[in-house]
ROTOR-406884 format. One record per residue (C-alpha): residue number from 1; chain; x, y, z; residue in three letters. Coordinates in steps of 0.2 Angstrom, whole numbers, plus 5000, padded with zeros to 4 digits. Layout:
# ROTOR-406884
   num   cadena     px     py     pz   residuo
   NUM        A      X      Y      Z       ala
...
# end
This chain:
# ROTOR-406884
   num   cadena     px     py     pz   residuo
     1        A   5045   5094   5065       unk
     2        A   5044   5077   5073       unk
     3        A   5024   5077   5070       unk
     4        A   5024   5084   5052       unk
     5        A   5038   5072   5047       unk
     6        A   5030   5057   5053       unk
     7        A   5015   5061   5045       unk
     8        A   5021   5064   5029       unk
     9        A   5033   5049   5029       unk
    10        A   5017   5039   5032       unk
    11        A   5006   5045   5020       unk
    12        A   5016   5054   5007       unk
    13        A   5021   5038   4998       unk
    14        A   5003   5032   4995       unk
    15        A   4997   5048   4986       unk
    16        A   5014   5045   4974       unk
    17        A   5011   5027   4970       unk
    18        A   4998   5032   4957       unk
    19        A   5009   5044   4949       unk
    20        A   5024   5035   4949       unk
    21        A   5017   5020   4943       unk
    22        A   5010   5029   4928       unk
    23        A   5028   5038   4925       unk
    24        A   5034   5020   4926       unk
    25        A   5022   5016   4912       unk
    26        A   5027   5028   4901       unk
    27        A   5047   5024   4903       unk
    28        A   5043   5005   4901       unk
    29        A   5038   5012   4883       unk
    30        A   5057   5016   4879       unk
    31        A   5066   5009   4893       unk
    32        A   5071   4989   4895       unk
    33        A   5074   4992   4914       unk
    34        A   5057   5001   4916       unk
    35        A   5050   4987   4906       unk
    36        A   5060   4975   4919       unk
    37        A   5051   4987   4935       unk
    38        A   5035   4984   4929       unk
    39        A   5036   4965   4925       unk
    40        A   5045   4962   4943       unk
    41        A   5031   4973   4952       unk
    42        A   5019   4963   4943       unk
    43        A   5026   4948   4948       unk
    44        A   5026   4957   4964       unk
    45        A   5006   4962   4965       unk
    46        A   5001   4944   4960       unk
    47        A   5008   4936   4971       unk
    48        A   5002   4946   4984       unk
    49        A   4987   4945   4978       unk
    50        A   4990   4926   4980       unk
    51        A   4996   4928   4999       unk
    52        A   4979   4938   5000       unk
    53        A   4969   4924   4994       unk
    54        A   4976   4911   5004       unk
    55        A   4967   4900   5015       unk
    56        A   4968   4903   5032       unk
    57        A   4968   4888   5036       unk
    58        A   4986   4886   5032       unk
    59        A   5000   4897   5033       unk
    60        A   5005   4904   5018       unk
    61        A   5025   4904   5015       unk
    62        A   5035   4919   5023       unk
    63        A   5039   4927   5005       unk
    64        A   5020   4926   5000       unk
    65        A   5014   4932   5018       unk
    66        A   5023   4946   5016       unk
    67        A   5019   4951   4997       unk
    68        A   5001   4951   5003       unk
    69        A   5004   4962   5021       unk
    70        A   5013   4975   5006       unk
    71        A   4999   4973   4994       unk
    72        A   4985   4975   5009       unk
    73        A   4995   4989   5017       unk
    74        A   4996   4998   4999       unk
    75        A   4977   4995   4996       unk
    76        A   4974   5003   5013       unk
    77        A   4984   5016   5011       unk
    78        A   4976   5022   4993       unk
    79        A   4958   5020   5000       unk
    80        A   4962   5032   5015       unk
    81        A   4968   5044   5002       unk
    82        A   4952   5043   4992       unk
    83        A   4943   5043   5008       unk
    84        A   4953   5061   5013       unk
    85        A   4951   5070   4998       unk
    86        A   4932   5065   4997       unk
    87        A   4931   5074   5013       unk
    88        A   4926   5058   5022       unk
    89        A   4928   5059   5043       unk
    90        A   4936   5045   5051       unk
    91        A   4932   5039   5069       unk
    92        A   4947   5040   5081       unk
    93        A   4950   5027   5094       unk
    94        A   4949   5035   5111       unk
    95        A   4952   5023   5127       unk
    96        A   4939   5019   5138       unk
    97        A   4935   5033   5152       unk
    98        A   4936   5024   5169       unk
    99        A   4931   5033   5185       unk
   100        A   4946   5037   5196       unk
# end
């Protein structure tokens, strides 16, 4: 149970965030507070798209930092799924053998 529920609590939400985002969309139509959603996970995206961009050279501030760590992570996240259900193997980290 422990294994199953962690895997689903990791990956579950990325496979969602495309359809909720278009269900979203189509409430923003009728709706002011969907309309409200979107506008505020726009502001959201672009500013992590911001903390993305930002020099390294300088440390971005802690709010943009983090907007860009939830953008990456999200990006991450969708391209593993496209990855998955392309069929596309991933290599696993194994440790180094040593002799005993």
């Amino acid at each position: 149970w422990m294994l199953w529920s962690h895997k689903l609590a990791r990956w579950l939400p990325f496979l969602l965030a495309c359809p909720a985002l278009l269900a979203l969309g189509v409430l923003a139509v009728d709706t002011p507070l969907a309309r409200g959603l979107v506008a505020a996970l726009g502001a959201g995206v672009a500013l992590g798209l911001v903390g993305i961009a930002w020099p390294p050279a300088r440390r971005a501030p802690r709010p943009i930092a983090m907007a860009g760590f939830v953008v990456a992570a999200v990006a991450a996240g969708a391209h593993a799924w496209l990855k998955a259900l392309r069929g596309e193997r991933s290599a696993m980290w194994e440790p180094t053998r040593r002799p005993v």
